[in-house]
C-alpha positions in Angstrom: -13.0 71.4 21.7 -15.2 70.7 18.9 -14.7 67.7 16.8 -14.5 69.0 12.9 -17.3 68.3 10.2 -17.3 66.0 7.7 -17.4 68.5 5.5 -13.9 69.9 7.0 -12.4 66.6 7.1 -13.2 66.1 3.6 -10.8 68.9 2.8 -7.7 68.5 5.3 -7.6 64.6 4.6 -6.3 62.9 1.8 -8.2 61.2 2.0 -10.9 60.4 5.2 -11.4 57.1 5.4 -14.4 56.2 6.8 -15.0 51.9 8.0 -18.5 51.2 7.7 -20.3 50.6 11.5 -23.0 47.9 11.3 -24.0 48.0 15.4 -22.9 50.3 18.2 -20.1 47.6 18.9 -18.5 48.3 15.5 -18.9 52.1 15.7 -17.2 52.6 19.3 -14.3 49.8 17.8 -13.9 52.3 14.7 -13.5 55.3 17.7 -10.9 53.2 19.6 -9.0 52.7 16.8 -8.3 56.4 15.8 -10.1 57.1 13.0 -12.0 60.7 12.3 -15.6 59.7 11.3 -17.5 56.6 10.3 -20.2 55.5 7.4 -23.2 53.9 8.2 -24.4 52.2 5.4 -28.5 50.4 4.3 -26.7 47.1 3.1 -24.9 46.3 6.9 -27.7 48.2 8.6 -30.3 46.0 6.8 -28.6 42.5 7.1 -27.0 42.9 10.7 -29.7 44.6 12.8 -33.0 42.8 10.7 -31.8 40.0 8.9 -32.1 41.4 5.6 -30.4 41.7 2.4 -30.3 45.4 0.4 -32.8 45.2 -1.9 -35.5 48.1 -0.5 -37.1 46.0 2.5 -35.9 48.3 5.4 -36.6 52.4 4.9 -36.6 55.4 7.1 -37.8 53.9 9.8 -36.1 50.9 10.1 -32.8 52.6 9.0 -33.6 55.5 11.8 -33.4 53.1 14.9 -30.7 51.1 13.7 -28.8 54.5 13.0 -29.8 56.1 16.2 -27.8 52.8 17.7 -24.6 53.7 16.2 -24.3 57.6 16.7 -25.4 57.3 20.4 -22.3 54.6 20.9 -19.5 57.0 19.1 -19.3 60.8 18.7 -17.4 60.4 15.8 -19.0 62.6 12.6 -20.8 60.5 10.5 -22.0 60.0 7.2 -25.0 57.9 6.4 -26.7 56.1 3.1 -30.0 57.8 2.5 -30.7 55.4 -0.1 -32.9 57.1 -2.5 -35.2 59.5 -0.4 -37.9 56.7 -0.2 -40.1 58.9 -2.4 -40.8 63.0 -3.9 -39.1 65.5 -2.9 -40.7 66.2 0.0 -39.5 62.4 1.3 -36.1 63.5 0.5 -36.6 66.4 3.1 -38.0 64.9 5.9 -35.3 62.3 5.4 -32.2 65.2 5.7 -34.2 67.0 9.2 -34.7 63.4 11.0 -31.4 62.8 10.1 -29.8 65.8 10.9 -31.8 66.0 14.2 -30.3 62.5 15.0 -26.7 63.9 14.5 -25.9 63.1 10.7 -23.2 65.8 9.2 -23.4 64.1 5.6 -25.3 61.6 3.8 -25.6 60.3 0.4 -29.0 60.0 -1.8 -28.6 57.8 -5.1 -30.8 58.2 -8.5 -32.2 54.6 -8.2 -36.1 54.0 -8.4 -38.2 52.1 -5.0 -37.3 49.8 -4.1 -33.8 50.0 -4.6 -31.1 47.7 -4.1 -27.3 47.8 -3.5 -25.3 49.4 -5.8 -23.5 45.8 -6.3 -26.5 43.8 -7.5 -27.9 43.3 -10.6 -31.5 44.5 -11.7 -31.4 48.0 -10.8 -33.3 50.7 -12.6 -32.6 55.1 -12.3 -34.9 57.8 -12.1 -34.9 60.3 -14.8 -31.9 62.8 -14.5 -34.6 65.8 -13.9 -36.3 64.0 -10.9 -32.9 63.4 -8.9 -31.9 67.2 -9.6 -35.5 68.5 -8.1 -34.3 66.1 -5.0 -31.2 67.6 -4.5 -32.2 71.4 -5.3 -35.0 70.9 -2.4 -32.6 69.2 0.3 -30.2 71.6 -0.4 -32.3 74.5 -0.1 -34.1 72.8 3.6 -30.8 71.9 5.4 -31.2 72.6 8.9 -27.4 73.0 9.5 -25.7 74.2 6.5 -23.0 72.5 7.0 -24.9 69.0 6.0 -22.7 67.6 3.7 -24.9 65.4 0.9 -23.7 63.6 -1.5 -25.2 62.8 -5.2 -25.0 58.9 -5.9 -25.3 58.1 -9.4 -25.9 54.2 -10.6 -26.0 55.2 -13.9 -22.6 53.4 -14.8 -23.6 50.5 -14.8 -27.0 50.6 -16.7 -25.3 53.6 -19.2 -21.9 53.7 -19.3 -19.6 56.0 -17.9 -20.5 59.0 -19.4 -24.0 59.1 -18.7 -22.4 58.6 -14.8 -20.3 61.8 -15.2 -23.3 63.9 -17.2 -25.3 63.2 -14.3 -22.4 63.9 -11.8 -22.3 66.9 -13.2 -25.7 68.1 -13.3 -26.1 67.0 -9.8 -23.5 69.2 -8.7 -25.2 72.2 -10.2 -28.1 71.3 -8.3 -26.5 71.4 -5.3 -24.9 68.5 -4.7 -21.5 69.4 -2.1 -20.1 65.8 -3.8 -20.7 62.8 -6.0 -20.0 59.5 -5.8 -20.1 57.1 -8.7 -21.2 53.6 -8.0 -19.8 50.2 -9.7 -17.1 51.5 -11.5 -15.1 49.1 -13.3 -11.7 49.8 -13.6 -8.6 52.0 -11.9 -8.6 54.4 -15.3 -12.9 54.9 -14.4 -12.2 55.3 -11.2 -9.5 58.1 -11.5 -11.0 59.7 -14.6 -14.1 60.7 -12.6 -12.4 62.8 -10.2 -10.2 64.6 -13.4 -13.3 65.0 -14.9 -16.1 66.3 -12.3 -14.7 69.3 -10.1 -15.8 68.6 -6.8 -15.9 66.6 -3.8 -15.3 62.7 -4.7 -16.3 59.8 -2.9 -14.4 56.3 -3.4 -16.8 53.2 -2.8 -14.8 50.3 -1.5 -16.6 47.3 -1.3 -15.4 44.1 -0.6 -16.8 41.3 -3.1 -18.2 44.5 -5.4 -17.5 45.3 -9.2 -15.3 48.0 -8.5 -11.3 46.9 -7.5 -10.3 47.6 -3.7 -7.7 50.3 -3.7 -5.3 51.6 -1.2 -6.4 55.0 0.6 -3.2 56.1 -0.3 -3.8 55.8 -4.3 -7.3 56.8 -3.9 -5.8 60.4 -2.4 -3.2 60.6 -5.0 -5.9 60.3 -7.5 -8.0 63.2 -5.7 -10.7 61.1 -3.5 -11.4 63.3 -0.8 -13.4 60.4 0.5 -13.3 56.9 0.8 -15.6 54.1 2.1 -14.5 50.9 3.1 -18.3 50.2 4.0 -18.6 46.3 4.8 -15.3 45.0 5.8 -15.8 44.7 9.1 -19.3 43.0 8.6 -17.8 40.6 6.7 -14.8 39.6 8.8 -17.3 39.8 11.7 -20.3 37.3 9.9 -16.8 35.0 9.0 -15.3 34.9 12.7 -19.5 33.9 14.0 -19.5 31.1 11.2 -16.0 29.5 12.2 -17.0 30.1 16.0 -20.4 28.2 15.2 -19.0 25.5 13.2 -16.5 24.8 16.2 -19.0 25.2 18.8 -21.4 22.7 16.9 -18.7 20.1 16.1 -18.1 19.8 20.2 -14.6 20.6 19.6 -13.8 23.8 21.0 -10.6 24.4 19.2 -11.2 28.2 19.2 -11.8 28.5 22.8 -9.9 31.3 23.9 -9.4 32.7 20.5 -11.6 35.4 20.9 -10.7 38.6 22.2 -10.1 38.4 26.1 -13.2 39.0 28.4 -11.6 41.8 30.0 -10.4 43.8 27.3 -14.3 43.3 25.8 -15.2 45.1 28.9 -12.7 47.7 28.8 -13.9 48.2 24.9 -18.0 49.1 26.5 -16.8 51.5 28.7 -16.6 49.5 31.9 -14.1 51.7 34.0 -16.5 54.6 33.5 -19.6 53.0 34.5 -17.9 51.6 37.6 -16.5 54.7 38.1 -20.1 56.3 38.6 -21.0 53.2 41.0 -18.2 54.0 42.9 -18.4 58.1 43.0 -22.7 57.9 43.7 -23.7 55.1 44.4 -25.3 53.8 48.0 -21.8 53.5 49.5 -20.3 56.7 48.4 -23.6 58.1 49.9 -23.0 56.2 53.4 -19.7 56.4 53.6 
């Protein structure tokens, strides 16, 4: 049976919570623990596979392999951060189709200028309303499945207030745009006022250490999130566990030893039983025997 869409979830759940992956460990740990779909997003991509922080070093390229990674470990549906298009319109297309060949359902493409930089940080800048519109009218119009779910990201809240964010919104969604999704809101009142405001698809942005206040999935459904991303909260317990491990290991301790999650269940967790289960079904013994 197939698994349903993003695009499906986004309607039956109330809403789909979606962990952000930042390596093919994290992605099959997000299957194992029952939820529907995942997010893979540039800021965990960038600083767990290359070392680097969000601000517009890594681009298709880069964010292809590391993404390639993830889906190939977990047949979840996933939704990816297409960051800005990494150029015209024609970028922004070739960007959807590599994507969608990979296996992407949804992705989200924000109105920042190159290089951007996560929605978080100071010193970002927006492209005219107009050239994000054009963006969104030509990837909608060159899906190869139509059922490629994109999302219009707007950073325009924090550089013009929130009702330049929800003009946009609004505009993007007449451009095609199947959601939006607001970045660096401030407040609970911002954050539910968008999705009273803007009739369509909303996506929450949950990040850990962020501008915008961590809510419960349950209050961002009540509000009318059909979506909600809780993008880098297992890279940041995951970079906290490595430090304490380190420290301990370095201070010749070895307090923690045994802490960790046990060697067979880590096995279990990478799909040991199945490969020895091919060993043992074709392998040279199976063969002689």
């Amino acid at each position: 049976m197939k698994s349903p869409t993003i695009r499906q979830l986004a309607q039956t759940e109330r809403p789909l919570v979606l962990p952000g992956a930042h390596d093919a460990l994290s992605a099959l740990l997000i299957k194992q623990a029952g939820f529907k779909g995942f997010f893979i997003g540039g800021f965990q991509a960038a600083g767990a596979r290359y070392g680097l922080p969000d601000i517009g070093l890594c681009q298709l390229g880069e964010f292809s392999a590391a993404f390639r990674d993830m889906i190939n470990a977990c047949d979840l549906p996933v939704l990816v951060d297409a960051d800005n298009g990494y150029g015209d319109v024609k970028n922004c297309v070739h960007l959807l189709n590599s994507y969608e060949r990979m296996g992407v359902q949804a992705m989200f493409i924000e109105d920042q200028v190159s290089p951007k930089r996560c929605g978080h940080m100071a010193g970002k800048r927006i492209v005219p309303t107009e050239e994000m519109e054009a963006k969104l009218r030509a990837m909608a119009a060159n899906r190869i499945n139509p059922d490629t779910f994109i999302v219009a990201r707007t950073d325009a809240r924090a550089l013009h207030g929130m009702d330049e964010a929800l003009r946009r919104t609004e505009r993007y969604v007449r451009a095609g745009a199947d959601g939006i999704f607001i970045e660096s809101m401030l407040d609970e009142e911002e954050i539910a006022r968008a999705v009273r405001e803007v009739d369509t698809v909303h996506v929450a942005n949950m990040l850990e250490g962020g501008i915008t206040p961590i809510l419960k999935p349950s209050v961002l459904g009540q509000m009318g999130y059909k979506i909600a991303l809780y993008g880098i909260t297992l890279l940041l317990r995951v970079t906290r566990a490595m430090q304490m491990a380190l420290a301990d290991l370095k201070s010749g301790e070895l307090k923690l030893v045994g802490s960790g999650t046990p060697f067979e269940e880590y096995t279990k967790i990478v799909g040991i039983d199945r490969w020895r289960g091919i060993e043992e079904e074709f392998g040279p013994k199976s063969r002689e025997s």
